[in-house]
N, C-alpha and C positions, 0 to 999 in steps of 0.2 A: 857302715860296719854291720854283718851281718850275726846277729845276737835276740836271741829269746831269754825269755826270763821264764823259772816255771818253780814255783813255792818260794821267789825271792831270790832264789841262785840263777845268775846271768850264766848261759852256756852259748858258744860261740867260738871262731877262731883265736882270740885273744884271752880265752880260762882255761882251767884247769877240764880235764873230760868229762861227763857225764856220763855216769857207769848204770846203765841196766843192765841186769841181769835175768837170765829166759829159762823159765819154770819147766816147759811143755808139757809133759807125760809126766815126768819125773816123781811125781805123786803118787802112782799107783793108785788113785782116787780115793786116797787116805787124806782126811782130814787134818790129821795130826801129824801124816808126814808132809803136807804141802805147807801147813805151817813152821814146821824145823826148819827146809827149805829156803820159805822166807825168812826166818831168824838168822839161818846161814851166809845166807846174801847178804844182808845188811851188815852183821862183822866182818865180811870180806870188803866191806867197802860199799857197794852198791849203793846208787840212789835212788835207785826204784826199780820196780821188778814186774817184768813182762809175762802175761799170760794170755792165753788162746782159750775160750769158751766156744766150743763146737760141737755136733754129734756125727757122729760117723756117715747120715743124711747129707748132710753140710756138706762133708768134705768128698766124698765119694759115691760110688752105687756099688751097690751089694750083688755081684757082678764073681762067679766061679773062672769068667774067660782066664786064659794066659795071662794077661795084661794087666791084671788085674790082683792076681795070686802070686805069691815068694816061693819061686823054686829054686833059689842059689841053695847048695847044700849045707853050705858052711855059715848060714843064717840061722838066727836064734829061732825064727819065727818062720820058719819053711815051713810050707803047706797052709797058714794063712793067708787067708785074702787078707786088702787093704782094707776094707769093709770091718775086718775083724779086730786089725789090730786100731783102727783108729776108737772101734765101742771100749776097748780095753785102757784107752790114754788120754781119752777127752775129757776135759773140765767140766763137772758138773753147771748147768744153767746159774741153779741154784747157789 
């Protein structure tokens, strides 16, 4: 049977799901709203909760080409680069 155990609850084909729930951006790099966040997830049930610690290095290059920049018009975020919006939604290191 294929089953893990993680803080004592066995998750597997044969239990209940194991619910995370995924932070991303969602922070706005507010301290105090990544923490509501997680208070939120836990009363919706959640048993643990996923985050991404990155800097916009990480994830992409700082880079004006086409390919690289949001030109759909009907995007919140047209005319940024990738570059730009990942420094505005990555998880502090720290």
């Amino acid at each position: 049977m294929n089953e893990i155990i993680v803080e004592g609850r066995k998750i597997g084909p044969n239990h209940r799901p194991f619910i995370i729930a995924e932070m991303s951006g969602n922070h706005n790099q507010s301290l105090e709203r990544a923490l509501a966040i997680v208070e939120a997830a836990a009363k919706a049930g959640a048993h643990a909760l996923k985050i991404q610690t990155y800097t916009a290095d990480t994830m992409t290059l700082n880079l004006e080409n086409p390919e690289f920049k949001i030109e759909d018009s009907d995007s919140l975020w047209k005319g940024n680069t990738l570059y730009q919006l990942y420094q505005q939604a990555y998880t502090p290191w720290e």
